[in-house]
PASEBA-1860 file (N, C-alpha, C; in nm, 3 decimals):
! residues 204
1> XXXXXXXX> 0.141/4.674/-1.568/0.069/4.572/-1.645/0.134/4.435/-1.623 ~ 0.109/4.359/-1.641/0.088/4.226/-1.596/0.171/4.153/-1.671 ~ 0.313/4.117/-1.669/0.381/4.033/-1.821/0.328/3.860/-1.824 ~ 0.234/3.834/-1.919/0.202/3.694/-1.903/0.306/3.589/-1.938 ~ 0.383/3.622/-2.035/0.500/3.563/-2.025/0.588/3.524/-1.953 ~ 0.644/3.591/-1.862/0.720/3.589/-1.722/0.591/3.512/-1.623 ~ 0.463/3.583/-1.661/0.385/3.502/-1.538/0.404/3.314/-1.561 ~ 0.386/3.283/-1.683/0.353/3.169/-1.730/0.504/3.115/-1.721
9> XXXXXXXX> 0.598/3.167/-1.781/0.724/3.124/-1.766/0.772/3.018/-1.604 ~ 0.733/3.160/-1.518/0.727/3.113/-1.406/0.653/2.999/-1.357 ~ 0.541/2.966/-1.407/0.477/2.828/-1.359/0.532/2.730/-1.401 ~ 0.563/2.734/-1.541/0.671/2.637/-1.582/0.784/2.590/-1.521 ~ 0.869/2.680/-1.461/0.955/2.661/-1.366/0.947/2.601/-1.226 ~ 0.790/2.584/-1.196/0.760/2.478/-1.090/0.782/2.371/-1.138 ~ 0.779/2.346/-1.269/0.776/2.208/-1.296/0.887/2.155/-1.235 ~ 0.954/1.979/-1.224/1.044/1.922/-1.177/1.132/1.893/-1.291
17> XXXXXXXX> 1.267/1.984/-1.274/1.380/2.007/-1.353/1.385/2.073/-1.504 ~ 1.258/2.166/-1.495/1.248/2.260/-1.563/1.325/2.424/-1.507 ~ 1.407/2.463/-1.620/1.491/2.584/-1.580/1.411/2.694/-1.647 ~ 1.438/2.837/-1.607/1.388/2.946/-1.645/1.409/2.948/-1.820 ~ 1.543/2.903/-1.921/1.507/2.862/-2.040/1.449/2.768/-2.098 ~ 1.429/2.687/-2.053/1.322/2.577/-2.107/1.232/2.629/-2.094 ~ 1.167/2.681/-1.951/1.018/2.746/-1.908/0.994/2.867/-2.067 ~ 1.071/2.965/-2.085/1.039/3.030/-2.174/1.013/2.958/-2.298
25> XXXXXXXX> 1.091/2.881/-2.336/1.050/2.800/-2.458/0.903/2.723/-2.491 ~ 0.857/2.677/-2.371/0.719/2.618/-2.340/0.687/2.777/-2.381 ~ 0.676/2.837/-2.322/0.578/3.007/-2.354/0.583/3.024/-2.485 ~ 0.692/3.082/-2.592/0.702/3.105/-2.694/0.667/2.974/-2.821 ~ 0.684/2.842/-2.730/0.612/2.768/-2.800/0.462/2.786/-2.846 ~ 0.398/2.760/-2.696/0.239/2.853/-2.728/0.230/2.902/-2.742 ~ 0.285/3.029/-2.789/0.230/3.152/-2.849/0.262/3.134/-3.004 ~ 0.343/3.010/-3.044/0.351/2.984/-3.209/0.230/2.891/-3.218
33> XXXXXXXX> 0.180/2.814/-3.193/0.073/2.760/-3.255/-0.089/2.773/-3.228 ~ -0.167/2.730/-3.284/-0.348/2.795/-3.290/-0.379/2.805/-3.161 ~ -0.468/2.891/-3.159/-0.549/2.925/-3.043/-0.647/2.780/-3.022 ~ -0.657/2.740/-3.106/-0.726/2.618/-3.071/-0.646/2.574/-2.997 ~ -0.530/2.480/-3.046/-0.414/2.409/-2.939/-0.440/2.453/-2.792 ~ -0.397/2.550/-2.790/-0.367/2.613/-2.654/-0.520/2.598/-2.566 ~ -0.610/2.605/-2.640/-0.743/2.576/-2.575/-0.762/2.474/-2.505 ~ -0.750/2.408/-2.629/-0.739/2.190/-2.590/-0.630/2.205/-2.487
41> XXXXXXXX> -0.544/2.264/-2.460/-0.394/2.207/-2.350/-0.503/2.288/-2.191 ~ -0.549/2.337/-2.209/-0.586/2.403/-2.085/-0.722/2.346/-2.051 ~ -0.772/2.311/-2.135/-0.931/2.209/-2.110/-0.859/2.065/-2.019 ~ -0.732/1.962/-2.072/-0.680/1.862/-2.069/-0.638/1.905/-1.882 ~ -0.615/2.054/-1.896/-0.550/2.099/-1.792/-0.637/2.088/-1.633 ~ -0.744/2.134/-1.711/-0.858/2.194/-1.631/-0.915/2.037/-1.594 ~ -0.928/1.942/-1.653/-1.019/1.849/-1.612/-0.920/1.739/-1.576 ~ -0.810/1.745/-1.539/-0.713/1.665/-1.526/-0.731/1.593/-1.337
49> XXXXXXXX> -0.797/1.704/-1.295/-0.817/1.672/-1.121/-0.933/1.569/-1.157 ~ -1.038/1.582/-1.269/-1.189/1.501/-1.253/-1.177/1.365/-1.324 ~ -1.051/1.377/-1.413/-1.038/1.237/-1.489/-0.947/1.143/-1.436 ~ -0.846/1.199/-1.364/-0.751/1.111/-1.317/-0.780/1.093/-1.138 ~ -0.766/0.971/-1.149/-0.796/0.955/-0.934/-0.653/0.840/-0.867 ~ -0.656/0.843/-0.755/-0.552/0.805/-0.696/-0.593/0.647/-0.640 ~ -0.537/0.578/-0.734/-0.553/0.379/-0.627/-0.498/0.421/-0.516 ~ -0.614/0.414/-0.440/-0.624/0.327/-0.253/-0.527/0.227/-0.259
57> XXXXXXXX> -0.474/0.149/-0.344/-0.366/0.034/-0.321/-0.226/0.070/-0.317 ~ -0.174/0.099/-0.434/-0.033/0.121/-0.467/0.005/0.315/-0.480 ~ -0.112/0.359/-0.518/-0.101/0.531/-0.463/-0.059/0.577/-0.574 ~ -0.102/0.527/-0.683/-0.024/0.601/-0.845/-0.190/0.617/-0.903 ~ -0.153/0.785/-0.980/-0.261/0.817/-1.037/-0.304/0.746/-1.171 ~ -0.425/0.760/-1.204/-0.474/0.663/-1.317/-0.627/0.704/-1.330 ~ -0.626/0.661/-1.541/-0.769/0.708/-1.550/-0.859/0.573/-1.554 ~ -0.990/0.644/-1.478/-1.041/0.508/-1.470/-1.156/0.503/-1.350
65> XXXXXXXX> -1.231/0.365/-1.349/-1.363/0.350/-1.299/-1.322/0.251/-1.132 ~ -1.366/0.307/-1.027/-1.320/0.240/-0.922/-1.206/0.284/-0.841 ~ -1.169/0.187/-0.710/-1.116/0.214/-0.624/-0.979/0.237/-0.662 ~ -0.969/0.097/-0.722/-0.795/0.030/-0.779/-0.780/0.068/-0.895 ~ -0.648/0.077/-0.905/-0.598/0.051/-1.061/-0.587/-0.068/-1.122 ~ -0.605/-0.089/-1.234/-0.572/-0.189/-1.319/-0.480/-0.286/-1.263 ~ -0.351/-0.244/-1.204/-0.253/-0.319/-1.169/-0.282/-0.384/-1.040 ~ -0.330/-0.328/-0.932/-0.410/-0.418/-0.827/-0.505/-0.435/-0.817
73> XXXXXXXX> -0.590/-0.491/-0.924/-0.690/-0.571/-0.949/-0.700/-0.667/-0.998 ~ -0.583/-0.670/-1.078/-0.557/-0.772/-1.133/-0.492/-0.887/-1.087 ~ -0.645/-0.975/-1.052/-0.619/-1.104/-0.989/-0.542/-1.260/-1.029 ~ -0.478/-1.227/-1.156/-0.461/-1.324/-1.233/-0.345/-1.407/-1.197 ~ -0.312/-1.514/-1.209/-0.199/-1.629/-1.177/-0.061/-1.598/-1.213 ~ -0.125/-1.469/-1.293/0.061/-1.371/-1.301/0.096/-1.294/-1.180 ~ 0.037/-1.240/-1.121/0.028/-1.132/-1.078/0.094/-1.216/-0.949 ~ 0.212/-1.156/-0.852/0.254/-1.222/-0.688/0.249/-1.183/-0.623
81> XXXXXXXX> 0.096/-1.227/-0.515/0.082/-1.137/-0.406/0.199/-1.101/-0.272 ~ 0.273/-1.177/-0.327/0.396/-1.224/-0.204/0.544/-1.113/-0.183 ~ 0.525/-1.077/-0.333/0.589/-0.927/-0.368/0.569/-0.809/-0.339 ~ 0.586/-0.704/-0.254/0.575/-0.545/-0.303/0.672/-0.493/-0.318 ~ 0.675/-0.371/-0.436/0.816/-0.339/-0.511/0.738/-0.223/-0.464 ~ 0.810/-0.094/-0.434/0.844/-0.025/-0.378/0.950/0.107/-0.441 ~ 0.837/0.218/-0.549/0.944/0.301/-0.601/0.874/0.422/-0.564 ~ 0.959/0.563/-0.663/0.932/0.671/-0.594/0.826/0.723/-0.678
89> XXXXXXXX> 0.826/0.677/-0.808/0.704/0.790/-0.857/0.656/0.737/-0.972 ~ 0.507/0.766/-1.019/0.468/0.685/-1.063/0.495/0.649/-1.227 ~ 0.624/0.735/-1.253/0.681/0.711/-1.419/0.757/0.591/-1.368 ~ 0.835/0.564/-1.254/0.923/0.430/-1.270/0.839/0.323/-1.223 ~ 0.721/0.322/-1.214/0.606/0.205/-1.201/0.596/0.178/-1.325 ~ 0.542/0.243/-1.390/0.531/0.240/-1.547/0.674/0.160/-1.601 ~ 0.813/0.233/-1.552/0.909/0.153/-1.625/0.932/0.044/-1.610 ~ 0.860/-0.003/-1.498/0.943/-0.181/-1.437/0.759/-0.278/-1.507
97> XXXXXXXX> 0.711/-0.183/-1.560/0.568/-0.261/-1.609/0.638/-0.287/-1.733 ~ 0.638/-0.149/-1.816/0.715/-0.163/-1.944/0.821/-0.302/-1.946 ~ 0.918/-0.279/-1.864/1.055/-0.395/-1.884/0.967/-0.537/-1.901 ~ 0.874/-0.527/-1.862/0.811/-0.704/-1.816/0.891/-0.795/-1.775 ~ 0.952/-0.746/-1.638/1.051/-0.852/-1.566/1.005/-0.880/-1.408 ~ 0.915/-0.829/-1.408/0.823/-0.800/-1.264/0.678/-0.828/-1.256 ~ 0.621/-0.878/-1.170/0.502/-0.925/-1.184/0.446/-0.917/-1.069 ~ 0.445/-0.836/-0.960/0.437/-0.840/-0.832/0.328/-0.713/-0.781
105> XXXXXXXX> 0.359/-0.715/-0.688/0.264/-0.519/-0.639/0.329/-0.477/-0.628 ~ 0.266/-0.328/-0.615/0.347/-0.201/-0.619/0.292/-0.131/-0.487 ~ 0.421/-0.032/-0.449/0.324/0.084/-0.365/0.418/0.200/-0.431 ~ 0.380/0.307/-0.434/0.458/0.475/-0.489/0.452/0.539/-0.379 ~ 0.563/0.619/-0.353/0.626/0.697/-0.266/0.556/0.833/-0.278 ~ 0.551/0.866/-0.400/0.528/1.017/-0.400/0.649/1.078/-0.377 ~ 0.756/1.020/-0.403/0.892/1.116/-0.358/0.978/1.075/-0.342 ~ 1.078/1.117/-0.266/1.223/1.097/-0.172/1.239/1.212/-0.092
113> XXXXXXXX> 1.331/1.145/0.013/1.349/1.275/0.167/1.470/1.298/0.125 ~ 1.575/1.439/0.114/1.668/1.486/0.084/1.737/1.514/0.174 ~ 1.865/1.475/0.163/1.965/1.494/0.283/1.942/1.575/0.354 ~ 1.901/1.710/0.373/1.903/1.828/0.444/1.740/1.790/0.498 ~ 1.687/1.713/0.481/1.555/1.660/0.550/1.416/1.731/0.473 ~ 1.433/1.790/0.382/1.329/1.829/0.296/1.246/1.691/0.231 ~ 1.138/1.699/0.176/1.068/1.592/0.125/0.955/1.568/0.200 ~ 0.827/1.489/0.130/0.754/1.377/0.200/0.754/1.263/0.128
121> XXXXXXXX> 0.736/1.174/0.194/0.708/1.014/0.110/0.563/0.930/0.167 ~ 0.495/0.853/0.180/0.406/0.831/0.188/0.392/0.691/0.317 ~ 0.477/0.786/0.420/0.505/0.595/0.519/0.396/0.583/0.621 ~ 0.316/0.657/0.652/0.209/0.594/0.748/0.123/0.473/0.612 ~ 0.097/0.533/0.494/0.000/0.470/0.390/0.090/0.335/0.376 ~ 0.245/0.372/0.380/0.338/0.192/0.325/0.303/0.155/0.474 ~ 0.330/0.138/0.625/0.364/0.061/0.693/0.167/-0.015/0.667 ~ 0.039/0.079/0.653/-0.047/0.023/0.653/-0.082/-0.092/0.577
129> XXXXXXXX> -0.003/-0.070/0.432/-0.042/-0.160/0.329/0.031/-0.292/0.372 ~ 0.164/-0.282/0.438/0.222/-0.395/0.450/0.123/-0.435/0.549 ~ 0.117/-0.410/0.701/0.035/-0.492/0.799/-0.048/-0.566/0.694 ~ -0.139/-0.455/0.638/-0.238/-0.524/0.573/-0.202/-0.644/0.502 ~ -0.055/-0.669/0.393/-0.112/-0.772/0.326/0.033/-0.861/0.375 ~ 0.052/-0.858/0.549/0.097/-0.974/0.574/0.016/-1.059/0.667 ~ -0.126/-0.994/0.643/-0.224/-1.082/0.679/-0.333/-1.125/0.563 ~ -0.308/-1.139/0.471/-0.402/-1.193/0.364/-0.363/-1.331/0.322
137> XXXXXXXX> -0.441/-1.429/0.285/-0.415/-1.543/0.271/-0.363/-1.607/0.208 ~ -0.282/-1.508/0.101/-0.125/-1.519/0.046/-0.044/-1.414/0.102 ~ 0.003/-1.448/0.209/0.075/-1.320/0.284/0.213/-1.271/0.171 ~ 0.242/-1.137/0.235/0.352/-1.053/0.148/0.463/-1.126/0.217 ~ 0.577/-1.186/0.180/0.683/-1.212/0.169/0.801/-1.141/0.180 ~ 0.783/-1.072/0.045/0.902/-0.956/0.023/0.852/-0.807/-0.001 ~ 0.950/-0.743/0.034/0.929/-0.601/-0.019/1.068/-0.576/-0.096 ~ 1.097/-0.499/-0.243/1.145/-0.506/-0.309/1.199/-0.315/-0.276
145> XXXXXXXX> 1.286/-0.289/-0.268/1.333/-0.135/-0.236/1.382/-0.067/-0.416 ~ 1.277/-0.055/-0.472/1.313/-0.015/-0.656/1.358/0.133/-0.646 ~ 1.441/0.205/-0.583/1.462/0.321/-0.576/1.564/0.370/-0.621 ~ 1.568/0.576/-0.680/1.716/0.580/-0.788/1.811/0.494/-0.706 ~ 1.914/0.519/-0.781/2.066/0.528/-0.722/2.123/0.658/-0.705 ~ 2.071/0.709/-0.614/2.118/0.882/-0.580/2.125/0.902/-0.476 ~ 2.173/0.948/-0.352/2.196/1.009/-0.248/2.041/1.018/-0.189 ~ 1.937/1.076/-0.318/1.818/1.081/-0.214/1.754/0.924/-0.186
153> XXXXXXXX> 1.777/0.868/-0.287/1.728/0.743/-0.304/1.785/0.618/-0.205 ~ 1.887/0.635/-0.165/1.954/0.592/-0.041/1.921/0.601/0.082 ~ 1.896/0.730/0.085/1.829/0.837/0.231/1.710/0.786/0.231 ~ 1.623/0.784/0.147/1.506/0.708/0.155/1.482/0.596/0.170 ~ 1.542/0.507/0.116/1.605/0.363/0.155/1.581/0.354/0.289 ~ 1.651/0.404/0.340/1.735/0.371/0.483/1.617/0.427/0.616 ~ 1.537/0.570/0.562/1.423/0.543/0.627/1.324/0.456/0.631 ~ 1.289/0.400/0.532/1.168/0.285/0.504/1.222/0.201/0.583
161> XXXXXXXX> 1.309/0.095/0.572/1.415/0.018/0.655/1.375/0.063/0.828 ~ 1.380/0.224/0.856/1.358/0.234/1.004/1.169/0.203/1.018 ~ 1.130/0.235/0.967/0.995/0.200/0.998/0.909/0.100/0.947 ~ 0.980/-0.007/0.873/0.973/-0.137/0.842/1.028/-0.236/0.979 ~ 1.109/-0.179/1.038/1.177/-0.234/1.118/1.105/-0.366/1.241 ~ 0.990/-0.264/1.287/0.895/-0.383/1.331/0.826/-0.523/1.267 ~ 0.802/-0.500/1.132/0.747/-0.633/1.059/0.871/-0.728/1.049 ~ 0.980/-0.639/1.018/1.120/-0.727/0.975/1.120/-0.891/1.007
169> XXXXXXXX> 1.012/-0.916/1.123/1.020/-1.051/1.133/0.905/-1.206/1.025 ~ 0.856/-1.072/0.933/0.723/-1.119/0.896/0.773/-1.119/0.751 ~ 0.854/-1.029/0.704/0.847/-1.012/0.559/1.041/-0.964/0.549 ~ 1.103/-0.984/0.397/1.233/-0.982/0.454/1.260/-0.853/0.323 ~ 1.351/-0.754/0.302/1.376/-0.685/0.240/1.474/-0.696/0.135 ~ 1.421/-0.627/-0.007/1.574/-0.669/-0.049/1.560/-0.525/-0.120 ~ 1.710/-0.503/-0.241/1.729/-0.417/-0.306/1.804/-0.421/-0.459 ~ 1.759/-0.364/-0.533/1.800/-0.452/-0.654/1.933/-0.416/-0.709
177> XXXXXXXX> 1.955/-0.512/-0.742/2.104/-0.556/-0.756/2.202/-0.480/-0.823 ~ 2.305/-0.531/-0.935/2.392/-0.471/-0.978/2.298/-0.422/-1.155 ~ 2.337/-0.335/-1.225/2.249/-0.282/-1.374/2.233/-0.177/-1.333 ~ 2.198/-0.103/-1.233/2.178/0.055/-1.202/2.274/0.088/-1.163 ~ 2.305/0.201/-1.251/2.435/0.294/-1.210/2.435/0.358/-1.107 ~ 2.546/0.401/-1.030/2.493/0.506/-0.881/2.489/0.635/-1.004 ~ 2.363/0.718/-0.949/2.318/0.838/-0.994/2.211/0.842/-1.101 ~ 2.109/0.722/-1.104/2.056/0.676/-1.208/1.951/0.660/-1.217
185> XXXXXXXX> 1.814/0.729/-1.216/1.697/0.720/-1.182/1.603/0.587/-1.295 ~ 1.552/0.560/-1.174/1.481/0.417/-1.257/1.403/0.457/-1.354 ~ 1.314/0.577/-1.301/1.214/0.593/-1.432/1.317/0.571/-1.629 ~ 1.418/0.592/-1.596/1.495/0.626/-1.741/1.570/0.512/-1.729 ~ 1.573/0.386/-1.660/1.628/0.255/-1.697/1.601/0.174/-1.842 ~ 1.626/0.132/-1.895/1.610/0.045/-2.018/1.540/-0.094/-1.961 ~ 1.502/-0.186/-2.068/1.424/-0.274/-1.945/1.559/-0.392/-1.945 ~ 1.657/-0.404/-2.048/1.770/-0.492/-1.999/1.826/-0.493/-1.863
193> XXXXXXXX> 1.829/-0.341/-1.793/1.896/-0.295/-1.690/1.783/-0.361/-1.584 ~ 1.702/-0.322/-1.633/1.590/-0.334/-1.505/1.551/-0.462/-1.515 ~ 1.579/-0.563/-1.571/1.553/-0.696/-1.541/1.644/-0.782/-1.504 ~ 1.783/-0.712/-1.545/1.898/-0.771/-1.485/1.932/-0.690/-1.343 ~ 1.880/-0.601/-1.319/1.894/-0.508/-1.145/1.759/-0.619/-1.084 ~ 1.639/-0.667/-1.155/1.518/-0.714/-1.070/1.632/-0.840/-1.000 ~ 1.669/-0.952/-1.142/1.698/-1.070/-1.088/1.838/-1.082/-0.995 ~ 1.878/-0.975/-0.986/2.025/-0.976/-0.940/2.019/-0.919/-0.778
201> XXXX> 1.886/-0.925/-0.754/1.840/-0.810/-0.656/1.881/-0.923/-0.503 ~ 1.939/-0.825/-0.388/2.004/-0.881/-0.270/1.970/-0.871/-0.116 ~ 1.911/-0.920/-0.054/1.834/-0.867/0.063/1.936/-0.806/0.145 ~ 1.808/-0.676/0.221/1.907/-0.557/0.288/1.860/-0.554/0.452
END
């Protein structure tokens, strides 16, 4: 017979930095509250591919009508086309929005490459977006490298850098400065950190 517990446990444990006790706790959680709940979590579940879609621009999911997200559409005299900041996933987009110390574009990685060469990141879609907007009639300037401070986040670094390498004469790189600890993922920065890492930030 079939243990749904262990089955479900186990999916939980796909999650990212979810362990086999936490995973059980999610289980025994749902099984303490209404059958309704658990209904609603699997409806939210189920329609989560039809409500949420991926911006063609910066590559972070979002609910919503159209190509773009909110954030590159927004044409307004805040917004600097001359900027792209450059992180791994789309909770530390959210954090450098939150800080309000940034006002620029974005592109999301979808990831980091891990020392032992595991990973994907999203670099045929970055080298396109740059060509693309160092020909628009506010050309891109900078690219901003917003990535952890971790070993993978370095490694990743340092590839973008190799396949940036051809524009290098068009647009100049930097990386943000001192406020991030080494080992310190941006999504969980405070926005003091992250506005004193934006302005402190040093070309690489």
């Amino acid at each position: 017979m079939t243990d749904r517990v262990e089955d479900l446990a186990r999916a939980f444990e796909r999650f990212p930095g979810i362990g086999p006790r936490q995973a059980k706790r999610f289980v025994y959680h749902l099984l303490s509250v209404s059958e309704s709940d658990r209904l609603r979590l699997s409806e939210l579940v189920a329609h989560l591919g039809a409500d949420v879609q991926q911006c063609t621009e910066c590559m972070r999911y979002w609910s919503g009508t159209g190509l773009v997200c909110g954030y590159c559409s927004d044409s307004g005299p805040l917004r600097d086309d001359s900027i792209l900041m450059i992180v791994e996933k789309d909770q530390d987009l959210l954090a450098v929005e939150r800080a309000n110390a940034y006002r620029g574009r974005y592109f999301v990685l979808g990831g980091v490459l891990t020392l032992s060469g595991k990973g994907q990141i999203r670099e045929r879609e970055l080298v396109d977006r740059v060509e693309q907007r160092i020909k628009n009639p506010k050309p891109l300037q900078e690219i901003v490298l917003a990535l952890s401070a971790t070993n993978e986040g370095e490694h990743t670094a340092d590839r973008i850098r190799e396949v940036l390498t051809p524009l290098r004469e068009h647009v100049k790189l930097s990386v943000l400065g001192r406020g991030l600890s080494t080992g310190s993922e941006l999504e969980y920065a405070d926005a003091e950190t992250l506005s004193g890492a934006l302005q402190n930030r040093k070309e690489t």
